[in-house]
C-alpha positions in Angstrom: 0.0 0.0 0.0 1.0 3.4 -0.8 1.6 6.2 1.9 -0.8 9.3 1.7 0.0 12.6 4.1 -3.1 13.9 5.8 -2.8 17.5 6.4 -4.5 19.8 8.5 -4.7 23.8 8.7 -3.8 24.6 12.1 -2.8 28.6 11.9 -4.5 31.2 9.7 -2.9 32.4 6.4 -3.4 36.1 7.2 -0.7 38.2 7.9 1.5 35.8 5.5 2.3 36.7 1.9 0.0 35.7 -1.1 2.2 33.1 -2.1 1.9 31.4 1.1 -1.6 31.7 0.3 -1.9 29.8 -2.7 0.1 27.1 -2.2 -2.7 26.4 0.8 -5.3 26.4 -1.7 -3.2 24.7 -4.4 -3.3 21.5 -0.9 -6.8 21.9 -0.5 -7.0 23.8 2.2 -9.5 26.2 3.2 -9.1 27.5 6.3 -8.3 26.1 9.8 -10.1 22.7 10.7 -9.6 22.4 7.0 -8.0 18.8 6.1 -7.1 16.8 2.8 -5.5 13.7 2.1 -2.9 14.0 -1.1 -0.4 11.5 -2.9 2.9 11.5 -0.9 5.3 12.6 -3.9 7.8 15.1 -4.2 5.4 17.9 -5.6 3.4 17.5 -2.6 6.1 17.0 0.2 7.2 20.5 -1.6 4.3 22.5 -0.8 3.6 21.1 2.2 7.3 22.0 3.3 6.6 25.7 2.0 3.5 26.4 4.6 4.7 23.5 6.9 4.5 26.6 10.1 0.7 26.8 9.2 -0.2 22.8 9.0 -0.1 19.7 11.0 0.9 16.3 8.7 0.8 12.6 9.6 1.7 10.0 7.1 -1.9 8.3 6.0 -2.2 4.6 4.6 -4.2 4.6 1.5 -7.5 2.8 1.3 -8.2 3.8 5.1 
């Protein structure tokens, strides 16, 4: 089975620059409470490490 990461918005985007911004709605992510489930590859690991101050992550199994 593949790995997924499950991330969650745990801060608030304001106050950070607009790029910040759109790489949390390039995730998913719509606001705090907010939580998706992507593919764990590179392009995601990426953006998640660019907004990782605003998010919470845990490794996901897929199919669960």
């Amino acid at each position: 089975m593949s790995t997924q990461l499950r991330v969650r918005q745990v801060r608030s985007e304001s106050g950070h620059p607009e790029r910040v911004r759109r790489v949390l709605r390039g995730l998913g992510l719509r606001g705090i409470g907010s939580e998706v489930v992507v593919a764990n590859t590179p392009s995601f690991r990426g953006m998640v490490k660019k907004v990782l101050h605003l998010v919470a992550v845990q490794e996901h199994e897929a199919g669960t």
